[in-house]
VEXDOVO-60259 format. One line per field, with one value per residue: residue number from 1; residue in three letters; x negated, y negated, z of N, C-alpha, C, O in turn. Coordinates in steps of 0.05 Angstrom, whole numbers, plus 5000, padded with zeros to 4 digits. Example, Ala and Ser with C-alpha at 12.3 -4.5 7.8 and 13.67 -1.06 7.14 Angstrom:
2
i [1 2];
aa [Ala Ser];
n_xx [4736 4743];
n_yy [5114 5045];
n_zz [5156 5142];
ca_xx [4754 4727];
ca_yy [5090 5021];
ca_zz [5156 5143];
c_xx [4736 4742];
c_yy [5066 4999];
c_zz [5156 5157];
o_xx [4715 4732];
o_yy [5066 4977];
o_zz [5169 5161];
This chain:
195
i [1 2 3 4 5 6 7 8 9 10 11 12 13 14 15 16 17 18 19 20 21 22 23 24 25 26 27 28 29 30 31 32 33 34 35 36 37 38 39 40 41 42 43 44 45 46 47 48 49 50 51 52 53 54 55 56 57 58 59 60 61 62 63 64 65 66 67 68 69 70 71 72 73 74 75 76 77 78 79 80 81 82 83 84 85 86 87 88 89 90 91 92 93 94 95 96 97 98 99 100 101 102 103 104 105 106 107 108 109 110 111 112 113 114 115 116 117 118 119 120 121 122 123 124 125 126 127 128 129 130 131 132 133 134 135 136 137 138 139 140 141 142 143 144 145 146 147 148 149 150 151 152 153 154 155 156 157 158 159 160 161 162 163 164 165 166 167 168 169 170 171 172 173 174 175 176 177 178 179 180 181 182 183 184 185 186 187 188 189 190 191 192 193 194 195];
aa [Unk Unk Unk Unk Unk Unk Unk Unk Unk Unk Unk Unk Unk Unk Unk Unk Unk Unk Unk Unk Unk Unk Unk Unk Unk Unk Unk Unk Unk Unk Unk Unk Unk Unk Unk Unk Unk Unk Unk Unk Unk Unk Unk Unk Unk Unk Unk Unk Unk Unk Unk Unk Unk Unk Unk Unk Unk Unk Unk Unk Unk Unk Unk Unk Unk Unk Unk Unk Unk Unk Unk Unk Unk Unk Unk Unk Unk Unk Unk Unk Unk Unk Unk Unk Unk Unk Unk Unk Unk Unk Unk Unk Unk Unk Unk Unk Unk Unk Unk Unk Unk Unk Unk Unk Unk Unk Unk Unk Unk Unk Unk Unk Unk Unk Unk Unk Unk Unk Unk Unk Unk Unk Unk Unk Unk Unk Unk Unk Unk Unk Unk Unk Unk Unk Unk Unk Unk Unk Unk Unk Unk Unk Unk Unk Unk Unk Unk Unk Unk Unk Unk Unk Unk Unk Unk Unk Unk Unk Unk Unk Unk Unk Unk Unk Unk Unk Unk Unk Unk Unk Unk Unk Unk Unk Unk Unk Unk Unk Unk Unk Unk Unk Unk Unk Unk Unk Unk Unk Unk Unk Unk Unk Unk Unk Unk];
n_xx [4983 4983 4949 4984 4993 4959 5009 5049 5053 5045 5107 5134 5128 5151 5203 5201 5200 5242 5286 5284 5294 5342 5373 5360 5339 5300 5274 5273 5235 5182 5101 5091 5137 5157 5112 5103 5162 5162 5111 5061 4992 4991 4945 4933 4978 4960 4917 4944 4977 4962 4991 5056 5084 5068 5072 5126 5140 5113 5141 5192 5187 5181 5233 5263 5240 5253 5316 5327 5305 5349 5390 5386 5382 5438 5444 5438 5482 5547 5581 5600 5641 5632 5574 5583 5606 5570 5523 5552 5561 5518 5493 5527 5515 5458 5465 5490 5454 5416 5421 5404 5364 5384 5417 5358 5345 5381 5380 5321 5319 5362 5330 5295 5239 5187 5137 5124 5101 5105 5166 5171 5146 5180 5222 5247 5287 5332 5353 5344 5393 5435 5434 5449 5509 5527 5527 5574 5612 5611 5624 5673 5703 5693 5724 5724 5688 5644 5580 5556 5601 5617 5580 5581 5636 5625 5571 5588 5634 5589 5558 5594 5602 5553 5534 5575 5565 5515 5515 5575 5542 5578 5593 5596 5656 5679 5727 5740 5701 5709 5769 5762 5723 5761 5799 5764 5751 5793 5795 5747 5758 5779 5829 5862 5841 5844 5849];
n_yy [5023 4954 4905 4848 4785 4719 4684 4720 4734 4695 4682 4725 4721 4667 4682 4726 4695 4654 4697 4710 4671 4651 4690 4693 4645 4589 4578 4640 4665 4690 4692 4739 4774 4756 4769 4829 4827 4810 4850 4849 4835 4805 4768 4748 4710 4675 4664 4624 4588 4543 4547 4570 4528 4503 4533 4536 4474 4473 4506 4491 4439 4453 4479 4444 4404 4422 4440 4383 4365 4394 4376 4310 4313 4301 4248 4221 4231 4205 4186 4169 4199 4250 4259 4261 4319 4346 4347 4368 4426 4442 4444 4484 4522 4532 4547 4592 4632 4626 4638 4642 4604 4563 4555 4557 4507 4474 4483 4479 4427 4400 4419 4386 4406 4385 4333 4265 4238 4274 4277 4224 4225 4248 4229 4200 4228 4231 4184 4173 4204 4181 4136 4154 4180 4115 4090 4104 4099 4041 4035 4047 4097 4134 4127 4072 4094 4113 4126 4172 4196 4216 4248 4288 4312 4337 4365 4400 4450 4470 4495 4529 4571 4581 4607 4646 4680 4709 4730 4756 4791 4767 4756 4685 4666 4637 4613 4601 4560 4523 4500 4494 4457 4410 4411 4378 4333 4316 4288 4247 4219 4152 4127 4101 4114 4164 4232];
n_zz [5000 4980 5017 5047 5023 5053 5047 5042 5088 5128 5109 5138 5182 5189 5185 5227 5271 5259 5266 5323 5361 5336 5356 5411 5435 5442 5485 5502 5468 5445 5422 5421 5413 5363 5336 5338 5311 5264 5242 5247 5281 5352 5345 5283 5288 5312 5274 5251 5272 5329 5372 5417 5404 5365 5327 5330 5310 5262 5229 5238 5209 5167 5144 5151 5113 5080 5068 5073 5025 4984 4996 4989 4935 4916 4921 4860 4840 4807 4834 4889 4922 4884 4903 4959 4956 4918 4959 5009 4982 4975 5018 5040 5002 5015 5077 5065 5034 5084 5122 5179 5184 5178 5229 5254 5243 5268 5326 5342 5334 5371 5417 5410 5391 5365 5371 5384 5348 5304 5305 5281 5233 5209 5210 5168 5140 5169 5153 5103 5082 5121 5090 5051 5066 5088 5043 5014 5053 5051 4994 4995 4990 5030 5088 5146 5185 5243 5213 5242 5255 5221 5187 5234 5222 5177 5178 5225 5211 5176 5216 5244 5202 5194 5241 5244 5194 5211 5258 5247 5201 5154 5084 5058 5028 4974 4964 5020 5025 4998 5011 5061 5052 5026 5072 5106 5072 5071 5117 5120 5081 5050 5063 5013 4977 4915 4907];
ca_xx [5000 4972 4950 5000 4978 4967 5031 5069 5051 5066 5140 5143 5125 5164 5223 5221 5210 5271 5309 5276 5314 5376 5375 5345 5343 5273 5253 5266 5220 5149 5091 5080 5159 5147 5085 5122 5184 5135 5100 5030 4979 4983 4919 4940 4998 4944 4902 4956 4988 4958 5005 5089 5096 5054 5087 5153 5136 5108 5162 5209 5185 5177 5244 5279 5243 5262 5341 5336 5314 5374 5417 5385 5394 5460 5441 5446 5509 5555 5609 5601 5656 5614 5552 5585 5612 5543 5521 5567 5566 5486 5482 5540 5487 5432 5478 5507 5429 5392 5447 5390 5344 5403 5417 5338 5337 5401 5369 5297 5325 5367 5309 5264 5206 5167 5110 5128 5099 5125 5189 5177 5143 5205 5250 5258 5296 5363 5354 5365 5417 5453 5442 5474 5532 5532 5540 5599 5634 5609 5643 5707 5700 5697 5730 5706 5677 5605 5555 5550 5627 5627 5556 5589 5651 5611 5559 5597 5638 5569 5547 5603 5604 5529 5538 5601 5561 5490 5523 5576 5540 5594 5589 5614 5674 5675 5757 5734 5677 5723 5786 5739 5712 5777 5804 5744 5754 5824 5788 5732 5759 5784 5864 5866 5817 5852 5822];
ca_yy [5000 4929 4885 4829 4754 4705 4674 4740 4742 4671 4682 4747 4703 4651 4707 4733 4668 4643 4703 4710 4636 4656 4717 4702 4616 4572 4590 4668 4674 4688 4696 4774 4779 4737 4782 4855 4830 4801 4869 4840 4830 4771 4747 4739 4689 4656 4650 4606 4571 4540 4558 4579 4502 4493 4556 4525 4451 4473 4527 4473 4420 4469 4488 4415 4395 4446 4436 4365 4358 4400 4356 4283 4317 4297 4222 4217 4237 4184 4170 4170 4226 4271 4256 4280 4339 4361 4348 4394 4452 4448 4455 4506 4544 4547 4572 4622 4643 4633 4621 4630 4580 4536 4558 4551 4483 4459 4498 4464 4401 4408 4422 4380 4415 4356 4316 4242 4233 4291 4263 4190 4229 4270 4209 4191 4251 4226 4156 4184 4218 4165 4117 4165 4168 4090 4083 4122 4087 4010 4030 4051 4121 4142 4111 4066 4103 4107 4151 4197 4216 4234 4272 4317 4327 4346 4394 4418 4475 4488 4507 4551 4588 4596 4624 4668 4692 4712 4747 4783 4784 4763 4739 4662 4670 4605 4598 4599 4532 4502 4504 4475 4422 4389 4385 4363 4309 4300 4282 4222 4200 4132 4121 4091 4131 4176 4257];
ca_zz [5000 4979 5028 5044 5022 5068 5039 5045 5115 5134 5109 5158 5221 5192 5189 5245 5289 5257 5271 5342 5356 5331 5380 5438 5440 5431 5512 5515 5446 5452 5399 5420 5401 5343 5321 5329 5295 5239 5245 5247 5307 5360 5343 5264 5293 5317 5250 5232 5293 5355 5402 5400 5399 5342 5302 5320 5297 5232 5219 5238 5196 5135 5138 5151 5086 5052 5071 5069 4992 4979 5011 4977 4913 4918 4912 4839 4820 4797 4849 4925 4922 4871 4916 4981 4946 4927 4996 5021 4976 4968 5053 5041 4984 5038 5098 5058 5035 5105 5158 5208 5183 5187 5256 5276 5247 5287 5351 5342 5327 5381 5433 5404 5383 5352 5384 5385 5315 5288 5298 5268 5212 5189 5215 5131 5127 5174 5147 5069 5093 5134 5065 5028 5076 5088 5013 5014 5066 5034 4962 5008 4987 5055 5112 5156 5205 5243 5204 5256 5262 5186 5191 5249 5205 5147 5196 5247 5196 5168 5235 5253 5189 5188 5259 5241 5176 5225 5275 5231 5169 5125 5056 5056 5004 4953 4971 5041 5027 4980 5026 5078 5037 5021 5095 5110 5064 5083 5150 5123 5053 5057 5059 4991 4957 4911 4919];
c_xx [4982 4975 4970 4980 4981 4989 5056 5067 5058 5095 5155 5141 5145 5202 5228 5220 5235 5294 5307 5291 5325 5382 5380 5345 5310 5257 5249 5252 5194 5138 5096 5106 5162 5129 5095 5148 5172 5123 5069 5016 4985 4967 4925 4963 4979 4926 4910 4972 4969 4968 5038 5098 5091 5068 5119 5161 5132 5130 5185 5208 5193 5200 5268 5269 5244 5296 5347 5326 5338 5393 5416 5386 5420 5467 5444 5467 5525 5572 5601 5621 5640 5589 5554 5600 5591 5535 5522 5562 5537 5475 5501 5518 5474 5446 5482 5482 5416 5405 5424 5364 5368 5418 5385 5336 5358 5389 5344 5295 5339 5348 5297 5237 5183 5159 5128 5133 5105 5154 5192 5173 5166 5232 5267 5278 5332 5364 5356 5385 5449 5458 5456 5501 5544 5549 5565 5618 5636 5621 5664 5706 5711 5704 5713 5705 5648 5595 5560 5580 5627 5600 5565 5604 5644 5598 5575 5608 5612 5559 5564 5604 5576 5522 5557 5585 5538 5501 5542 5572 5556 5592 5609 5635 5682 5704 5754 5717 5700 5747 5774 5736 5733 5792 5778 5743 5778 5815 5765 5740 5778 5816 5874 5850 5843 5834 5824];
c_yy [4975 4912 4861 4799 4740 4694 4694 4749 4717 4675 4702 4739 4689 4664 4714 4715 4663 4663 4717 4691 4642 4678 4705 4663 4608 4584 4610 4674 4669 4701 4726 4782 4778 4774 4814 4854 4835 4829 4864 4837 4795 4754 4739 4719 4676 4636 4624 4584 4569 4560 4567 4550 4499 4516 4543 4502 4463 4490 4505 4455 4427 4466 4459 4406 4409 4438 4410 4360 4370 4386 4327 4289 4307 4263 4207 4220 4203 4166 4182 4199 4251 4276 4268 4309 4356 4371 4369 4423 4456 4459 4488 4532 4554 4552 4590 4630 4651 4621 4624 4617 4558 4534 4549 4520 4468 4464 4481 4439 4396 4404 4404 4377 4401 4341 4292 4230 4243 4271 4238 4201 4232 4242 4198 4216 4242 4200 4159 4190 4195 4138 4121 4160 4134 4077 4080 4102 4050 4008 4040 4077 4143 4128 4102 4082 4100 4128 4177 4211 4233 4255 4295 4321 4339 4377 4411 4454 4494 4508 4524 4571 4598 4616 4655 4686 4707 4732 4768 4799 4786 4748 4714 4662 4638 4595 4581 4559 4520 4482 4483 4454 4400 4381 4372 4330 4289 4283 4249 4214 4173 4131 4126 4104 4157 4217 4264];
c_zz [5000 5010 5030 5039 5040 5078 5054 5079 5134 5140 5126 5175 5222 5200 5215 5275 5289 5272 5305 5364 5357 5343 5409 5454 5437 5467 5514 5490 5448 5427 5398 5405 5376 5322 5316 5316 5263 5227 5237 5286 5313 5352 5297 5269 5298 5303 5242 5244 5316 5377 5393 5406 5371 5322 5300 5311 5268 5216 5214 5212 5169 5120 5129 5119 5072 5050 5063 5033 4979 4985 4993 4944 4898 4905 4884 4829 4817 4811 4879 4931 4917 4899 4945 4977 4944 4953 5009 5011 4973 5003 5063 5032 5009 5062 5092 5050 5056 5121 5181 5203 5180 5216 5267 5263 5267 5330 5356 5342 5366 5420 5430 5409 5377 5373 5383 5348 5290 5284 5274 5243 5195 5202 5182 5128 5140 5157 5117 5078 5101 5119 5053 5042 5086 5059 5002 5029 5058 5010 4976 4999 5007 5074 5130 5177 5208 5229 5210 5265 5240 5182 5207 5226 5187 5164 5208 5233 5174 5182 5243 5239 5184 5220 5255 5219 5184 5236 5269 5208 5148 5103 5070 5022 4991 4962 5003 5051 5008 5001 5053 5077 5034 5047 5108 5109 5067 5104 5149 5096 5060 5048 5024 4972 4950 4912 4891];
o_xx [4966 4996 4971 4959 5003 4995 5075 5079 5075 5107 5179 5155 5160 5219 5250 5233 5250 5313 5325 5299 5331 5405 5399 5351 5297 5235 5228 5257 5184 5151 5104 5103 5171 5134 5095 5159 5173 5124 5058 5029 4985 4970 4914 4968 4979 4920 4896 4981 4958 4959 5045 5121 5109 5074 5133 5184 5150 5134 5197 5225 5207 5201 5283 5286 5233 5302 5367 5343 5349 5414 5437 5390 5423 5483 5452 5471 5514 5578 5598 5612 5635 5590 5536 5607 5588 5537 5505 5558 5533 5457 5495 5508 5477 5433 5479 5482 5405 5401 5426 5345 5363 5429 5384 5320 5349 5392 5346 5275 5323 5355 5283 5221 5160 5174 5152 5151 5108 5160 5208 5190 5171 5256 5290 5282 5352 5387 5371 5398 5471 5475 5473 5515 5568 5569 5575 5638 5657 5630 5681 5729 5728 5687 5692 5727 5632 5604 5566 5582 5634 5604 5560 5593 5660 5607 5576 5597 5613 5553 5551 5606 5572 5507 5552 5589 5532 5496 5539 5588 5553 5589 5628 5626 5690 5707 5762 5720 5703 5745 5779 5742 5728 5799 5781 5740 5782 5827 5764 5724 5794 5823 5886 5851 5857 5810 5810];
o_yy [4973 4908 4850 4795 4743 4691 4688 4767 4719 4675 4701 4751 4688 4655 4711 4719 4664 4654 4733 4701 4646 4686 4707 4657 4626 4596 4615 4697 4646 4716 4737 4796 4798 4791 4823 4875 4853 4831 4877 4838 4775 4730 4718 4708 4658 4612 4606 4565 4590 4578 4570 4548 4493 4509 4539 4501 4460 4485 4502 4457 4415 4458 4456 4401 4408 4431 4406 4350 4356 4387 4318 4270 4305 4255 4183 4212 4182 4142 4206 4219 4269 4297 4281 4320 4375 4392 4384 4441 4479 4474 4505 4551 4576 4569 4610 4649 4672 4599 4609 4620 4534 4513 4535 4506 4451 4450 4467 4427 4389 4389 4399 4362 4407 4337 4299 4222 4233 4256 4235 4194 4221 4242 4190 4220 4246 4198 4143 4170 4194 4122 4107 4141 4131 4064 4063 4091 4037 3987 4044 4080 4161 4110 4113 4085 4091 4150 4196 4232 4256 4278 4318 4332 4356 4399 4435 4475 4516 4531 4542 4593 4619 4635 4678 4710 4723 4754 4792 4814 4801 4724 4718 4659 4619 4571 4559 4543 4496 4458 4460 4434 4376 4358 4351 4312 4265 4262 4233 4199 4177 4136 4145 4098 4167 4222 4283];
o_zz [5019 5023 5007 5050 5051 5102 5069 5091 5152 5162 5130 5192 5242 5216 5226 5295 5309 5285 5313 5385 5380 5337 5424 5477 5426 5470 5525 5487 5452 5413 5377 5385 5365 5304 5294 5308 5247 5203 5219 5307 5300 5352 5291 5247 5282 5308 5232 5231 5324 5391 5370 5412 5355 5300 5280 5304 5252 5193 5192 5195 5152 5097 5109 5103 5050 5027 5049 5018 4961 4972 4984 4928 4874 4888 4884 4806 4825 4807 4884 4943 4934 4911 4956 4997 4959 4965 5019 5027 4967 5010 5080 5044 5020 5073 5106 5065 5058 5132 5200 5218 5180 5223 5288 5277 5282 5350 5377 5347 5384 5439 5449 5419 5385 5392 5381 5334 5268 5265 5255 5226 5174 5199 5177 5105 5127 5147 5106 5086 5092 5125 5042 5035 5090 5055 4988 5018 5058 5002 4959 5009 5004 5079 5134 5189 5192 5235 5196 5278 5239 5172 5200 5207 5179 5164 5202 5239 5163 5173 5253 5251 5172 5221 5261 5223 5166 5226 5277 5197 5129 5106 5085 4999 5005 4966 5008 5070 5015 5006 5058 5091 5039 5051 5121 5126 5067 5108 5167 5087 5078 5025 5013 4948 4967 4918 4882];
């Protein structure tokens, strides 16, 4: 059997960190756990992380920008509508792919795992985000509301269905996200805004 690549061995730590997290929580997870889920030695977690701060900062970070360009993708479309439509069904895509890397980023986040500077670093990442949704609610699109009511409304059914889809691994069914999406929208589209 071939040796695994560095790469291919990364993504097994990063694996079973994530789904170490989504078990067990960010305190009862330790590297040694980590490293027999992984099925590698402790001291190879080590090659590549400091410590189980430093594996869960960088894991973290990885994964946040990985989710969040999926998400600012969204930014171009043509109408504030279209744009939180994307949004939605692009954070839907990656729950229904890696419901527990969308569980360990809500968990890590959550905790927060990040240093000081960490944070400020990856701080561009709510602040797209909260332009895009500003946008929305400045062309009347979306009602007025603050930011952060229409960001839960939007997350919150991500998070229960990427929970519900982890724990009983069920396929997310497209009627299911669609159905979703529109009370959703019943819930932040603006009065007058036709759907």
């Amino acid at each position: 059997m071939p040796r695994p690549t560095p790469d291919q061995t990364l993504q097994k730590i990063r694996a079973a960190l994530v789904a170490e997290v989504a078990e067990k929580g960010i305190g009862a997870t330790s590297v040694g756990a980590v490293a027999k889920r992984a099925g590698v030695a402790t001291g190879t977690i080590y090659l590549q992380f400091d410590s189980k701060e430093d594996m869960l900062q960088k894991i973290y970070l990885q994964i946040k920008t990985e989710f969040h360009g999926l998400i600012v993708a969204a930014a171009d479309e043509p109408s504030s509508k279209e744009m939180i439509r994307k949004m939605w069904f692009e954070m839907f895509a990656f729950v229904d792919a890696h419901p527990l890397d969308f569980m360990f980023i809500e968990y890590a986040g959550a905790a927060q795992v990040l240093t000081a500077k960490q944070a400020k670093d990856i701080a561009y990442t709510q602040t797209e985000i909260t332009a895009m949704i500003q946008r929305a609610i400045d062309d009347g699109t979306v009602a007025e509301l603050p930011v952060s009511v229409v960001t839960t409304l939007l997350v919150a059914p991500a998070m229960h269905l990427a929970r519900t889809k982890a724990l009983r691994l069920e396929k997310l069914s497209k009627a299911q996200v669609d159905i979703t999406f529109e009370r959703v929208w019943l819930s932040i589209a603006a009065a007058a805004q036709p759907s």
